[in-house]
C-alpha positions as CSV (number, residue, x, y, z in Angstrom):
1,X,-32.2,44.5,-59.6
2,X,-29.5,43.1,-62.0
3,X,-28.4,39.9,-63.3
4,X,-25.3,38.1,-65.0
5,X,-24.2,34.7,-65.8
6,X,-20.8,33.3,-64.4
7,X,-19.0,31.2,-66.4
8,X,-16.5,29.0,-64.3
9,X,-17.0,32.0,-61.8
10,X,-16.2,34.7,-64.5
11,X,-19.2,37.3,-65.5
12,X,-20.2,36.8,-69.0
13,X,-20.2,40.9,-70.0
14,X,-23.3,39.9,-73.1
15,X,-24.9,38.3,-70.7
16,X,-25.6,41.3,-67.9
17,X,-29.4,42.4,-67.9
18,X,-30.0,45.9,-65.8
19,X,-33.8,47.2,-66.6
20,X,-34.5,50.8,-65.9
21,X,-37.3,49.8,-63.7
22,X,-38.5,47.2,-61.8
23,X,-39.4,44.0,-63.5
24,X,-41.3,40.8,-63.1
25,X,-39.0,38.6,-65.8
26,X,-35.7,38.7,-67.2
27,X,-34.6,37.4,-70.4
28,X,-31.0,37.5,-72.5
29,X,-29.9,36.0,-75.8
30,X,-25.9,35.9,-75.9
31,X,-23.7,33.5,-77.6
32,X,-20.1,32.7,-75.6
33,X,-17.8,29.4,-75.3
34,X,-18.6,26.8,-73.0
35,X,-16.0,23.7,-72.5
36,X,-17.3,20.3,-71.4
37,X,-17.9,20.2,-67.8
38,X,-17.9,24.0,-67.1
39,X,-20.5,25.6,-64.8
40,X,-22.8,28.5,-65.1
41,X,-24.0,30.7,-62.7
42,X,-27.0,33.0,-62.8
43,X,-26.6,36.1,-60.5
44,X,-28.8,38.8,-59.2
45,X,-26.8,42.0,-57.9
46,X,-28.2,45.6,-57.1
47,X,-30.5,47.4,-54.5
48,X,-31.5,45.7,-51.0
49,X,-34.5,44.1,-52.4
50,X,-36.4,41.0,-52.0
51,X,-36.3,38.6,-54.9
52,X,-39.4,35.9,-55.3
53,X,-39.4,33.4,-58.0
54,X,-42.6,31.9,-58.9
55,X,-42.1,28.2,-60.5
56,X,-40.2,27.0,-62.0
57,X,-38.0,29.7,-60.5
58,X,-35.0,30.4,-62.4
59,X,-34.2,28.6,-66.1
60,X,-31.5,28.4,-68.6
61,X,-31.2,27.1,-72.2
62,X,-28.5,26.3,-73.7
63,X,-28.1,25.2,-77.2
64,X,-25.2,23.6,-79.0
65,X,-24.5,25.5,-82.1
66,X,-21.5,23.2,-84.4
């Protein structure tokens, strides 16, 4: 299983994660432009599989850098 971030429905290429093997947590460190009042999507893509998320399920951070 894969994973990207949208931004304003467009995939942020630094941002897509594909491990080799299965995985029980993602993670990605990637520096792109955001505007005031865009939105970001996190995306899971890949093989027919069943995804669980454990509390507190999925989480971003993002950090204003001036």
């Amino acid at each position: 299983m894969s994973n990207f971030r949208l931004l304003k429905g467009v995939a942020i290429p630094a941002s897509v994660t594909s491990p080799a093997v299965a995985t029980t947590a993602y993670l990605g460190d990637f520096i792109t432009t955001v505007t005031a009042g865009s939105t970001i999507i996190l995306q899971m893509f890949g093989l027919v599989a069943t995804v669980v998320l454990s509390p507190p399920g999925a989480t971003i951070n993002i950090i204003r850098l001036s």
